[in-house]
Residue, then its C-alpha position, 0 to 999 in steps of 0.5 A: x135268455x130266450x126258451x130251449x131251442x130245438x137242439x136244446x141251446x138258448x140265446x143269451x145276451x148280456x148287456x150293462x144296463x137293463x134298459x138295453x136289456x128291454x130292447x132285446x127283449x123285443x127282439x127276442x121273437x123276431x130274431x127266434x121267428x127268423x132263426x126257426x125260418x132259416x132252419x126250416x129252410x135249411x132242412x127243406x134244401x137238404x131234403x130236396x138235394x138228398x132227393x135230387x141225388x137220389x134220383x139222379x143216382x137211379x136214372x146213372x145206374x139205371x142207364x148203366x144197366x140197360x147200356x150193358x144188357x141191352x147194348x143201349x146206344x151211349x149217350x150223356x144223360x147229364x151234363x156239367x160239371x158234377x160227379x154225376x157227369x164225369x162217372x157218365x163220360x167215363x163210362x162211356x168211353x169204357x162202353x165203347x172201348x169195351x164194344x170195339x175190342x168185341x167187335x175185333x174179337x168176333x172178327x178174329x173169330x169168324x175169320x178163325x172158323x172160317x179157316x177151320x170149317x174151309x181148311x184141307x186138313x182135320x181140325x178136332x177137339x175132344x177131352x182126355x175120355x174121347x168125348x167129341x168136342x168139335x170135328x171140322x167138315x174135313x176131319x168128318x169126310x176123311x172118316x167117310x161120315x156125313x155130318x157131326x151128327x152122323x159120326x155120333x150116331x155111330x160112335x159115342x168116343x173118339x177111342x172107337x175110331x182107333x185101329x189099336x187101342x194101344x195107340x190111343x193111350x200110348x197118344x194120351x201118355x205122350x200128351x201127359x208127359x209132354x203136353x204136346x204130340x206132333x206127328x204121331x201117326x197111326x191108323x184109323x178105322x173109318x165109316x166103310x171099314x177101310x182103314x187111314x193112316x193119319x199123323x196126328x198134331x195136337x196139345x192140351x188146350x185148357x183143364x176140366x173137373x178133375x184130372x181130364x183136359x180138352x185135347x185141340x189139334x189137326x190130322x193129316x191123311x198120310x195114307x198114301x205116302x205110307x203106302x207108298x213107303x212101304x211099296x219102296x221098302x218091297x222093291x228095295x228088298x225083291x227082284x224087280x222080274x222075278x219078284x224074288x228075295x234080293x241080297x239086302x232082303x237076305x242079309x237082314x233076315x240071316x242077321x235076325x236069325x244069327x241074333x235069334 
């Protein structure tokens, strides 16, 4: 038997005839010295395969980090066959797949506030306090105010342009119950004092920190259709030449007085 090898084994032969035994003997050392050369090598190609993957493991998430943060061109650092390979394909056409849906999402995007910021009508976004969020161009001229800054520098809520705050919550509780207000109309104060019916189109857009939510929808400048309701109501109800009270005007206020 030979001495303990490194893993505490030893080699053992049995033979029938001692004589057979000596010729091992002589082979004992070659057989050990081939065996120790084997297992160095071994362990040298382990070493330097460990190595390798390590490094090519760096360079994968190395060029993975600088793809994604510096919006680095994609290209195959490796090629073949290997793991190594096929995560950096794979990656690829996720990077690519991800840009393009991007690129489609920033399309959407500058053709949507494109509209908005060119649109007739007034677009806004406040939360359930009256915080300004967003005013389009339109929202802010209809108002008599210059620009975004202009309108904050002359009101911290969105509440100070109501002509009855009554109307302001009445607004919130229907967004409340409903989620959702279309044409609710009321008036407005603007910059010069004068006062703009508006009718009011708008839904609770996304939640924020406790019970408050972003309020997203668009005015429309209805001031002169009431106006001129109202005109029609005056000369429905007087005599065109002498401006007097008609029948109609008569019946409806001696109606009220009976109920009275």
């Amino acid at each position: 038997c030979s001495d303990p090898l490194s893993n505490g084994w030893q080699v053992c032969v049995m033979v029938p005839r001692s004589a057979l035994a000596q010729h091992f003997i002589q082979l004992r050392k070659p057989v050990l010295f081939g065996a120790g050369i084997l297992i160095f090598l071994s362990a040298a190609a382990t070493v330097m395969l460990l190595l390798r993957t390590l490094r090519r493991t760096h360079e994968l998430g190395e060029y993975f980090r600088t793809t994604m943060e510096e919006e680095r061109d994609v290209e195959e650092i490796f090629s073949g066959t290997d793991e190594f390979s096929f995560l950096n394909r794979q990656f690829n056409q996720a990077v690519e797949g991800m840009r393009k849906l991007h690129q489609e999402k920033l399309a959407r995007e500058q053709a949507s506030r494109f509209l908005v910021e060119r649109a007739p009508i007034g677009f806004f976004r406040t939360d359930r306090s009256g915080e300004i969020i967003y005013l389009n161009p339109q929202f802010i001229h209809m108002l008599g105010y210059r620009d975004l800054e202009d309108i904050l520098a002359h009101i911290s809520s969105i509440e100070e342009i109501y002509l009855n705050p009554e109307s302001r919550r009445e607004f919130i509780s229907q967004l409340d119950q409903y989620t959702e207000v279309q044409n609710f109309k009321t008036q407005l104060n603007t910059k010069s004092g004068a006062h703009l019916w508006v009718s009011i189109t708008a839904h609770i857009g996304a939640p924020r920190d406790g019970d408050s939510f972003v309020i997203e929808g668009f005015i429309l400048d209805i001031t002169s259709d009431m106006e001129e309701r109202s005109e029609l109501v005056k000369q429905a109800g007087t005599d065109p030449l002498t401006g007097a009270a008609n029948r109609r005007t008569f019946d409806a206020m001696f109606e009220r007085a009976v109920q009275h």
